[in-house]
C-alpha positions in Angstrom: 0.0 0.0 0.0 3.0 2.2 0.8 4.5 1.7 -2.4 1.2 2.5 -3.9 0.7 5.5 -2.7 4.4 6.3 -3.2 3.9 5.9 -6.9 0.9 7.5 -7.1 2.6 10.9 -5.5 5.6 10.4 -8.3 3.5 10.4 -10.8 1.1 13.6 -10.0 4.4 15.0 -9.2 5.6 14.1 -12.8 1.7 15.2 -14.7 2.0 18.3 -12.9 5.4 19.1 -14.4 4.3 18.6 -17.3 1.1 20.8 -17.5 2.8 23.6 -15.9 5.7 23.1 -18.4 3.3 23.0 -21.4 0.9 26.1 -20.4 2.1 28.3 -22.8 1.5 25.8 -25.8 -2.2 24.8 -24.7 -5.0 25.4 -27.2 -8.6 23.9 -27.7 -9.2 22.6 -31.1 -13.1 22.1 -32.5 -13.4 20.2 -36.3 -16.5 19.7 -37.9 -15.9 16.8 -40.8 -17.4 14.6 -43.9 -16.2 10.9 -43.1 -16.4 7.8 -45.4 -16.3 4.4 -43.6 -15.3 1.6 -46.0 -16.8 -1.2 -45.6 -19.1 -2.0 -43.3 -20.5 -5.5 -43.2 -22.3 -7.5 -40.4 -23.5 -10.9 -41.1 -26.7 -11.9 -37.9 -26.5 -15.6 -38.6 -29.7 -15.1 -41.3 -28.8 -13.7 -44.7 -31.8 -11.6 -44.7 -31.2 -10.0 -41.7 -27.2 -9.0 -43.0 -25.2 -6.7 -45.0 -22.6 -7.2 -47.3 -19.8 -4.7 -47.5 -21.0 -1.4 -48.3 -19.7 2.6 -48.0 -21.3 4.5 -45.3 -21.2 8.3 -45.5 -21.7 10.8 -42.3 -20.2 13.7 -40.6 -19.5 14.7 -37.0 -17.4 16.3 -34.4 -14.4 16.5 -32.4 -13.3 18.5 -29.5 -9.4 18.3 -28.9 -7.0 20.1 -25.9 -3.6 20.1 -26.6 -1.9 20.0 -23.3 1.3 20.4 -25.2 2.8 21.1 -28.9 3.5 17.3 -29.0 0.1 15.5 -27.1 -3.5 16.6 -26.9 -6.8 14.4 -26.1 -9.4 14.3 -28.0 -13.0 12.9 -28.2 -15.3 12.4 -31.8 -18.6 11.9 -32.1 -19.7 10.3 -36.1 -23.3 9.5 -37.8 -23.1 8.1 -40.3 -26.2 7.5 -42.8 -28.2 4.4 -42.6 -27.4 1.2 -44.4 -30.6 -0.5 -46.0 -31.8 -3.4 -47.3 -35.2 -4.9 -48.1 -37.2 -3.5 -45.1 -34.0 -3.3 -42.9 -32.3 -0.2 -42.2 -29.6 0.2 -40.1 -27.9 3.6 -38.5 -25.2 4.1 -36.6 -23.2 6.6 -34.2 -19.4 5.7 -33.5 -17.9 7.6 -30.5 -14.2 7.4 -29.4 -11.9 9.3 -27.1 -8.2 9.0 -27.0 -4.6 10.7 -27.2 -2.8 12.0 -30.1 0.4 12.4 -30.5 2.0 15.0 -32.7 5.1 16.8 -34.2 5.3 20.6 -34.1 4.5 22.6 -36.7 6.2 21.8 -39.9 5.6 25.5 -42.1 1.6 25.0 -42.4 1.9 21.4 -41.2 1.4 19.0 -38.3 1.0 15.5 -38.4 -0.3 12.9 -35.6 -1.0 9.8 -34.7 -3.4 8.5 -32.2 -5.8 6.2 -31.0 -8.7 5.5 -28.9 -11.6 4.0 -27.3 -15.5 4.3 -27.1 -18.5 2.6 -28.4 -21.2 2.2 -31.4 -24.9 2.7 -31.2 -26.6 0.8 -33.5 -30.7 1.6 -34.2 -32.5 -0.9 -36.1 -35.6 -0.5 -38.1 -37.7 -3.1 -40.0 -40.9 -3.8 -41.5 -42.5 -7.4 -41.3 -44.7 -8.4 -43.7 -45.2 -4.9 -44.7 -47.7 -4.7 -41.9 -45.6 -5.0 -38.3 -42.9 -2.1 -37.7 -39.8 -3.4 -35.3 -37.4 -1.0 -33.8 -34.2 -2.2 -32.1 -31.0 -0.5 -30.8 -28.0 -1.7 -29.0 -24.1 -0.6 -28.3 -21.1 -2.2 -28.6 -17.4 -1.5 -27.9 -15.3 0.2 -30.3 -11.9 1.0 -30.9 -10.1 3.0 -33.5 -5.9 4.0 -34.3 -4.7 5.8 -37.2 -2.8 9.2 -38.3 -3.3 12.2 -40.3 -2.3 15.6 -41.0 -3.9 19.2 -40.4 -3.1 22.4 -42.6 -3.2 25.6 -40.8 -4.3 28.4 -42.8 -3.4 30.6 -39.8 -3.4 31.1 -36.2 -7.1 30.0 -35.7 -8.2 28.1 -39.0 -7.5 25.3 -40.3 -7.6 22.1 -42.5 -7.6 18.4 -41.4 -7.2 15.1 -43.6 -7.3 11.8 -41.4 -7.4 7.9 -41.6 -8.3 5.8 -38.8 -8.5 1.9 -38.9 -11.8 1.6 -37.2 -12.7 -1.7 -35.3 -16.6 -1.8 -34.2 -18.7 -4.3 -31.8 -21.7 -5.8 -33.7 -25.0 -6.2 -32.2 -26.8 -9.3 -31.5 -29.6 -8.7 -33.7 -31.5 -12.2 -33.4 -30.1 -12.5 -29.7 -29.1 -16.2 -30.3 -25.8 -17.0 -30.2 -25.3 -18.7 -33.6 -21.7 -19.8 -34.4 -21.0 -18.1 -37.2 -22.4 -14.5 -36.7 -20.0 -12.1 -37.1 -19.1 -10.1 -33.8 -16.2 -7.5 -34.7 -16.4 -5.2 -38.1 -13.1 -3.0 -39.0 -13.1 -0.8 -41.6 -10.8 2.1 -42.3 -12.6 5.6 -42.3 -11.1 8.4 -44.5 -12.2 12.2 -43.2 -11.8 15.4 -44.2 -12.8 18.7 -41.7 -12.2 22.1 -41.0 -10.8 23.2 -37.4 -11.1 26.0 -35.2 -8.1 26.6 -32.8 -8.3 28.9 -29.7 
């Protein structure tokens, strides 16, 4: 427990060195962006209820605080528009939150990397029979890594280009636990956005 608490004390010692260290190279970043996810796929167990691989289009955004020229946090929010099929459609939200790391600027240029955590809401619509409407929703865990560049125009404006290998939870659609329904989807995303830096 001693040694516990010793570390714990070292390292708030060490986090608060380095946010007093980086206060003059803080900044809050907010993007709004256009994302393509390619491809989405999710197989139930039942063909009919199951997509083959298809683009999904959407948009969100991200807040980001760089607590230093070279590390920032960040969290996204993405919605992307539905995926149909028959009388199925399906919509979903991806959130993640993570750390990116990044060089200084480079002229115009920084580049990153990062990665990070979250989930994915899935809501479900369908029609049976043309007569009986179903509605279902679920989340799942999600995870996504990846890199990218921004392109600032100026002090406050700028441009952002980003790639992210995205790895999403599927839902349990016909909550059975059939042997060969797929669980995990991964897709790479590809966005591009405009950020505001203050």
């Amino acid at each position: 427990m001693k040694s516990a608490n010793s570390a714990l004390f070292v390292l708030m010692i060490l986090c608060t060195a380095l946010y007093v260290s980086a206060q003059e190279e803080t900044s809050t970043e907010i993007q709004g962006f256009y994302q393509s996810y390619r491809n989405f796929s999710y197989y139930s167990g039942d063909p009919y209820y199951s997509f083959s691989p298809t683009k999904l289009n959407g948009g969100g955004f991200m807040f980001a605080r760089n607590l230093a020229s070279y590390f920032a946090m960040w969290t996204q929010f993405t919605f992307y528009g539905s995926a149909e099929k028959d009388l199925f459609k399906l919509g979903i939200m991806n959130n993640l939150q993570g750390l990116r790391f990044q060089t200084k600027l480079h002229g115009p240029f920084r580049f990153y990397a990062k990665g990070g955590i979250g989930f994915t809401r899935y809501s479900i619509d369908m029609v049976l029979d043309n007569v009986a409407a179903y509605s279902y929703s679920d989340s799942s865990f999600s995870v996504g890594y990846g890199g990218g560049a921004q392109i600032w125009l100026g002090n406050r404006f700028g441009i952002v280009l980003d790639a992210t290998n995205v790895h999403m939870g599927l839902p349990n659609l016909l909550d059975a636990d059939l042997p060969d329904r797929e669980k995990w989807d991964s897709g790479m995303t590809y966005t591009t956005g405009l950020a505001l830096r203050f």
